[in-house]
C-alpha positions in Angstrom: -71.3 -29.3 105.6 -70.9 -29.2 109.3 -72.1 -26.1 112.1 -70.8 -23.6 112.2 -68.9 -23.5 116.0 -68.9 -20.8 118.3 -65.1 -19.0 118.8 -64.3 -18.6 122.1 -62.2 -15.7 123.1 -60.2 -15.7 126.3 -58.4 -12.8 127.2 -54.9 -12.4 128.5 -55.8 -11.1 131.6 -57.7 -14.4 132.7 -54.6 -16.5 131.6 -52.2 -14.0 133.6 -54.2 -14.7 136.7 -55.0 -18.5 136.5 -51.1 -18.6 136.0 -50.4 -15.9 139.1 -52.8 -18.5 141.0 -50.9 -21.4 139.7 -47.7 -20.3 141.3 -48.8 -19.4 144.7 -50.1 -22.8 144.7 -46.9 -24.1 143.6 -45.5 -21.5 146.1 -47.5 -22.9 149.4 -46.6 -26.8 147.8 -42.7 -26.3 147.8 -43.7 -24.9 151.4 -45.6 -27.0 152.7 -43.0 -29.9 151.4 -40.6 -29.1 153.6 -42.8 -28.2 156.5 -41.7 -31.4 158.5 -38.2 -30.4 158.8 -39.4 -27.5 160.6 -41.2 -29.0 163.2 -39.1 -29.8 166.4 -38.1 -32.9 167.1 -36.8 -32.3 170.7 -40.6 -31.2 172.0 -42.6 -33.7 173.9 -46.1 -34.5 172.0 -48.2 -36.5 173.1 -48.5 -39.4 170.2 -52.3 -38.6 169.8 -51.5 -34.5 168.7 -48.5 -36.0 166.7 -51.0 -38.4 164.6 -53.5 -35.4 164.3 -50.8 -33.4 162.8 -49.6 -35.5 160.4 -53.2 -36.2 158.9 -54.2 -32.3 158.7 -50.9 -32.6 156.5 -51.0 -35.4 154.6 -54.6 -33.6 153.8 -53.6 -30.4 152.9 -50.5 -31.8 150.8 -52.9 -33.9 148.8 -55.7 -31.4 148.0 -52.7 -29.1 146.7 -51.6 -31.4 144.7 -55.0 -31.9 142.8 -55.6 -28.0 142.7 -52.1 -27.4 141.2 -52.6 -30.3 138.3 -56.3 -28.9 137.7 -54.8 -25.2 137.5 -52.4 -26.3 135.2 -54.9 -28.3 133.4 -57.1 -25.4 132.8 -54.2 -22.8 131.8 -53.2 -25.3 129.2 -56.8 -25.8 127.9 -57.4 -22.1 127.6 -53.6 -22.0 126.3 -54.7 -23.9 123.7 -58.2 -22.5 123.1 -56.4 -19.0 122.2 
């Protein structure tokens, strides 16, 4: 004889927006993926703004990257929970 457990409902709605939010994520990722090819080559930086650049990126790529996998995480666990 075990406890009795608690059902938890989750409603559609919140799955169609975690999913909405998990493609605009996806959405500024594919972007910001290809952002480098957009930047021109042919203007003089100075190597300092050129290093600060490519670590405000590198930042930004990475951080989307962990809120897209925990987005799709928690769509799949309240996926499942339905």
């Amino acid at each position: 004889m075990g406890k009795s457990q608690e059902s938890k409902t989750i409603g559609y709605q919140d799955i169609l927006e975690l999913r909405t939010y998990l493609r605009e994520l996806k959405t500024w990722h594919s972007t910001l993926h290809f952002m480098p090819y957009f930047l021109d080559a042919n203007v003089k930086r100075r190597p300092q703004e050129i290093q600060a650049c490519a670590e405000m990126f590198e930042v930004v790529y990475q951080t989307l990257d962990t809120l897209i996998a925990s987005a799709d995480e928690h769509l799949t666990t309240l996926v499942e929970a339905t």
